[in-house]
C-alpha positions as CSV (number, residue, x, y, z in Angstrom):
1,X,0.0,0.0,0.0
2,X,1.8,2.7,-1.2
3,X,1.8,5.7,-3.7
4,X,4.9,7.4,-4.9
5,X,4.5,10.6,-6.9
6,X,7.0,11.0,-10.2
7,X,8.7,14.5,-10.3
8,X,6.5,17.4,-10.5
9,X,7.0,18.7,-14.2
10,X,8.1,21.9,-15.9
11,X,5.7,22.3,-18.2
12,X,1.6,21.8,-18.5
13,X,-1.6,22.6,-18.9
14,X,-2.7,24.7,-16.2
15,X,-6.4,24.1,-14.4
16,X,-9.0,26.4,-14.0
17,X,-11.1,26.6,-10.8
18,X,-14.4,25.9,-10.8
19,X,-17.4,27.1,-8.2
20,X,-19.6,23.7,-8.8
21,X,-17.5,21.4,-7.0
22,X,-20.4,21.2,-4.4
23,X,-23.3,20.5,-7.0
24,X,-21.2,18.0,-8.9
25,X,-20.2,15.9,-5.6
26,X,-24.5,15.8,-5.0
27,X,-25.1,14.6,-8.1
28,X,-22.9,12.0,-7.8
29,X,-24.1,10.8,-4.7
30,X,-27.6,10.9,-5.3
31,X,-27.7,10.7,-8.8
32,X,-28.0,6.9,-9.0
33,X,-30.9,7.3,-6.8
34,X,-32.6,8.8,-10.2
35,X,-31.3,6.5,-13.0
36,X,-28.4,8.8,-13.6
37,X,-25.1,7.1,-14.8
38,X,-21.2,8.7,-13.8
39,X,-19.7,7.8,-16.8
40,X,-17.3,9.1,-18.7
41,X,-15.9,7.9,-22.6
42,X,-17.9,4.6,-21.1
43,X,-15.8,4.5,-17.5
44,X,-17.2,5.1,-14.4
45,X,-16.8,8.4,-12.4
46,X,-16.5,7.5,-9.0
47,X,-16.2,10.1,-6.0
48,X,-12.6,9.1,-4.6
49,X,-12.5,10.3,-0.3
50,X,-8.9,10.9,0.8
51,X,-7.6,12.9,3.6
52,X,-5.9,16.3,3.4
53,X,-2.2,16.0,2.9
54,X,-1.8,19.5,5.1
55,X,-5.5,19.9,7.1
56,X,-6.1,16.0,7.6
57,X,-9.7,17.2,6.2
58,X,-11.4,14.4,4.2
59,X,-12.0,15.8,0.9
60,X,-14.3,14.1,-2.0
61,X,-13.5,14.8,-5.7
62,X,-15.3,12.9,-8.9
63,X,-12.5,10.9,-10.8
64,X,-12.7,8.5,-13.9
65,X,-12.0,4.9,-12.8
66,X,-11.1,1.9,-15.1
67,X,-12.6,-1.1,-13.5
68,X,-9.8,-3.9,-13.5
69,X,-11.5,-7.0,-12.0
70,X,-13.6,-7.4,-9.2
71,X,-12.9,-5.0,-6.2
72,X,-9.9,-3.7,-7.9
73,X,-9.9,0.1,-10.2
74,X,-7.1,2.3,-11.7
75,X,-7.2,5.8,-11.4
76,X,-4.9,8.3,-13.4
77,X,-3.3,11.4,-11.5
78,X,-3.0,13.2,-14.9
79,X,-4.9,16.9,-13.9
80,X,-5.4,17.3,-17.6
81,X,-1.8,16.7,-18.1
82,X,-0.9,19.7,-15.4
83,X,2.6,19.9,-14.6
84,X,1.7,19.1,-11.2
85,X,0.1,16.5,-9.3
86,X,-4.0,16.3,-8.0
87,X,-4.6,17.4,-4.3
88,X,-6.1,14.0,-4.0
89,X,-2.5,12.1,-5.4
90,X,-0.7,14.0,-2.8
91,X,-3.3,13.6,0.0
92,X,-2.9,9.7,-0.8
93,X,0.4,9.8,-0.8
94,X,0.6,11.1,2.2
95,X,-2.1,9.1,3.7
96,X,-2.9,5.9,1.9
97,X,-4.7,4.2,4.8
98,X,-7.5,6.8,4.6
99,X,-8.9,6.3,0.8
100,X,-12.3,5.5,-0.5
101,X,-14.2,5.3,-3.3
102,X,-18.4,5.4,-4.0
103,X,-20.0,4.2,-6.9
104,X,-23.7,3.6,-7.2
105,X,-24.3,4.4,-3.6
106,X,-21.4,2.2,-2.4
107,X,-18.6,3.8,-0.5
108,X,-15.7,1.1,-0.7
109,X,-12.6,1.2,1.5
110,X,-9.3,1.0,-0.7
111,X,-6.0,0.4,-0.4
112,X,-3.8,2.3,-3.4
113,X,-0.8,1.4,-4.9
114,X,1.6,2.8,-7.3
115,X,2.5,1.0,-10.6
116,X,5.4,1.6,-11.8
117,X,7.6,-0.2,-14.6
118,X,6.5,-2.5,-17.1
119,X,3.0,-3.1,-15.4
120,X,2.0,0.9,-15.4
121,X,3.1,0.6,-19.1
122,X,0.4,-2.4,-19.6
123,X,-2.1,-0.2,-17.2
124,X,-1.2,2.9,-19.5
125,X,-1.7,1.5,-22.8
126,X,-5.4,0.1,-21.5
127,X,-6.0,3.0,-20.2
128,X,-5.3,4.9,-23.5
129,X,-7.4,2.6,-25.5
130,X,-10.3,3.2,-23.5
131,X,-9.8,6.7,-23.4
132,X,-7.9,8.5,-25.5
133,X,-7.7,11.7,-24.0
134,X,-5.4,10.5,-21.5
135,X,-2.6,10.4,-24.3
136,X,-3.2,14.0,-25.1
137,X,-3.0,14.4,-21.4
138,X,0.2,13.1,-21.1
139,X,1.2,14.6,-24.3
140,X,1.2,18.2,-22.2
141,X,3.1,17.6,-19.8
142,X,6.8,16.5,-19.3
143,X,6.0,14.9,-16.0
144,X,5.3,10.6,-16.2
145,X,1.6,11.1,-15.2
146,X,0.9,8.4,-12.0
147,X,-1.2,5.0,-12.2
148,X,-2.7,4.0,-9.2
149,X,-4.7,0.7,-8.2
150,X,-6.8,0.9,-5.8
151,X,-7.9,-2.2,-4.1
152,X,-11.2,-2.7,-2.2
153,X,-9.4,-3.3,2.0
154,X,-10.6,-6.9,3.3
């Protein structure tokens, strides 16, 4: 169980702010209440809980999952292909025994781990082929974007 961050990179796209956080993370958590699907290119959004790196806050933010088997997802720390990391790849770095996930009304304890190697460049190549925009994503930035599995915790 553990998450290691690549270097931070020089150059990227940089990420606007946005004032709907709050109405997003409702929709997602009631949403399937009313038929609505979190999907994205055909993946699931999930919410993903992880607790501040800094303010030990638990903090929710909607990320695209790629399921990989039962109880088992891969999420990308790409920000759009920022030349940074997500708050929420740092806060699990920092903290990988507090991570969660919720899909369909399900939150799901999980345990994240880095890939690295040859098996993030299997995990990337999926991941690409499923959805593409995560090759233009890594196509702006100079940093090796993060692959993390996330395991549901027994």
């Amino acid at each position: 169980m553990t998450v290691k961050l690549t270097p931070r990179g020089t150059k990227g796209q940089s990420m606007p702010g946005g004032p709907l956080k709050g109405l997003t993370l409702w929709i997602m958590r009631t949403g399937h209440r009313l038929g609505l699907t979190n999907r994205m290119d055909g993946m699931p959004v999930v919410l993903l809980t992880t607790r501040g790196a800094r303010s030990g806050d638990l903090r929710s933010t909607p990320v695209m999952a790629f399921p990989e088997g039962e109880g088992a997802w891969l999420v990308v720390a790409s920000m759009a292909g920022a030349a940074r990391h997500p708050a929420w790849a740092v806060n699990m770095a920092r903290h990988p025994q507090d991570v969660w996930i919720e899909t369909e009304g399900r939150k799901v304890k999980v345990e994240p781990a880095s890939l690295s190697g040859e098996e993030r460049e299997r995990a990337w190549d999926s991941i690409v082929k499923r959805s593409a925009r995560f090759g233009g994503y890594q196509s702006k930035t100079d940093r090796e974007i993060p692959v993390i599995r996330l395991r549901a915790a027994p």
